[in-house]
C-alpha positions as CSV (number, residue, x, y, z in Angstrom):
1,X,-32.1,0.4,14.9
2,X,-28.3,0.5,15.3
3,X,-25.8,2.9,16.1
4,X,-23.4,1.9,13.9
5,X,-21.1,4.7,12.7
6,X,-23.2,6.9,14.4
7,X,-22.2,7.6,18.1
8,X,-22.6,11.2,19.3
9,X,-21.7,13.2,22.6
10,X,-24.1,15.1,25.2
11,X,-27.7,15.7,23.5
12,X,-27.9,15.7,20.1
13,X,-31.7,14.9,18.1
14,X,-30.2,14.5,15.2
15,X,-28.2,11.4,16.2
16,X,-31.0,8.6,15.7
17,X,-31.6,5.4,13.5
18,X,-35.2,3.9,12.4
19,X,-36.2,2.0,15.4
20,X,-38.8,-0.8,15.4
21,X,-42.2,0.6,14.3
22,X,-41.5,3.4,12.4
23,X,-39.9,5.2,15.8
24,X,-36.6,6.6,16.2
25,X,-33.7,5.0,18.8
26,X,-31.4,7.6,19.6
27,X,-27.2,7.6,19.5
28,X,-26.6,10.2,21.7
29,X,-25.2,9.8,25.6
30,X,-28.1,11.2,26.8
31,X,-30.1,8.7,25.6
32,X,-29.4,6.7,28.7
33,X,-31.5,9.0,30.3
34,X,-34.4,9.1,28.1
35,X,-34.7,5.5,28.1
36,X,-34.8,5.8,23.8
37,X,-31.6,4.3,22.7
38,X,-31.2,2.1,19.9
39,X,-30.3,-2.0,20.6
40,X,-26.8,-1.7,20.4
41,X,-25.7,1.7,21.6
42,X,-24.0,0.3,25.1
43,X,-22.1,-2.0,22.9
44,X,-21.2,-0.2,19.8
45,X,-20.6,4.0,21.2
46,X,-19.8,3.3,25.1
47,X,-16.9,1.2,24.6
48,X,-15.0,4.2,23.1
49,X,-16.7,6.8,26.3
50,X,-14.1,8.3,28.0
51,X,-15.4,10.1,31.3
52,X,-13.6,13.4,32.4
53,X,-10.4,13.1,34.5
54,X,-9.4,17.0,36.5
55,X,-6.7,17.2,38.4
56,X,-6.5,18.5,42.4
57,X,-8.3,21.5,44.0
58,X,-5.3,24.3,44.1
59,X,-4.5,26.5,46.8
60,X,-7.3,29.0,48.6
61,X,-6.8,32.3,47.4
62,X,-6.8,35.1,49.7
63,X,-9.7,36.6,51.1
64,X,-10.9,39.0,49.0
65,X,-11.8,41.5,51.5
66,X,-8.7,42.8,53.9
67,X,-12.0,43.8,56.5
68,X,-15.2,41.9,57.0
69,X,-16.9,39.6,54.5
70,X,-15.2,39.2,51.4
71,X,-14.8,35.3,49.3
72,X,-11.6,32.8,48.3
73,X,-11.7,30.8,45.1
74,X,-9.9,27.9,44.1
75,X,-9.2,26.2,40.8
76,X,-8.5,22.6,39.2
77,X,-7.9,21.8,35.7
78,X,-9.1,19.4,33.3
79,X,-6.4,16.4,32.9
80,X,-8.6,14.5,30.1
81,X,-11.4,15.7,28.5
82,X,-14.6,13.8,27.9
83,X,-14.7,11.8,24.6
84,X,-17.6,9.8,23.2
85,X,-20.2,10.3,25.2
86,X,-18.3,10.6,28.3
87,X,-18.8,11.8,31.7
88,X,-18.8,15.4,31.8
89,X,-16.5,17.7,33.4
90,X,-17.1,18.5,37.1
91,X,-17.2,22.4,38.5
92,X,-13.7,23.4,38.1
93,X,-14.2,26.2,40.5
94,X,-15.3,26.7,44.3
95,X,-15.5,29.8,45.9
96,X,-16.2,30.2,49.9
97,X,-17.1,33.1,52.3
98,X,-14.3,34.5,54.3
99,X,-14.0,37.1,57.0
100,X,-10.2,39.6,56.0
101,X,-8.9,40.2,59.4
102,X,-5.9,42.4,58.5
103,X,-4.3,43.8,61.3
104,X,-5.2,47.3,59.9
105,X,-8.7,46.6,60.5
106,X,-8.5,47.2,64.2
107,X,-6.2,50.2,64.5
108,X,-8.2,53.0,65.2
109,X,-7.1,56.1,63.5
């Protein structure tokens, strides 16, 4: 079968040529991990993958919590998205444990 024409992102069953005894070879990216793509899809739909580019972490927020456990979260954003089958995206968000301890925390009233 060949994937001419017929290249598709991520998981898609409905992206498939006849294969070679009446079975189906697939277009899709995932294909690669199924082990069912058709003869030609690594030369005719990955030339044109374009994997996901983000850009740096930003800064820590502060902790959410001015006393005892609270979190921080930080961000980064997508600089190019995924095309063509692509890598995907990474987590664009981390968030970690922190302990607020805001000088107000101690003063006994």
């Amino acid at each position: 079968g060949s994937c001419q024409h017929r290249c598709c992102p991520g998981r898609n069953n409905a992206c498939w040529a006849p294969g070679a005894r009446q079975a189906r070879c697939y277009c899709d990216s995932y294909c690669e991990r199924t082990g069912d793509c058709c003869q030609d899809f690594l030369a005719t739909c990955r030339h044109a993958a374009v994997g996901c580019v983000v850009g740096p972490w930003g800064p820590w927020s502060g902790c959410s919590s001015l006393c005892g456990v609270g979190s921080k979260a930080r961000s980064r954003q997508v600089t190019i998205p995924p095309r063509h089958g692509g890598e995907p995206c990474p987590d664009l968000k981390q968030r970690r444990g922190c302990l607020g301890e805001h000088p107000a925390c101690w003063t006994a009233k």
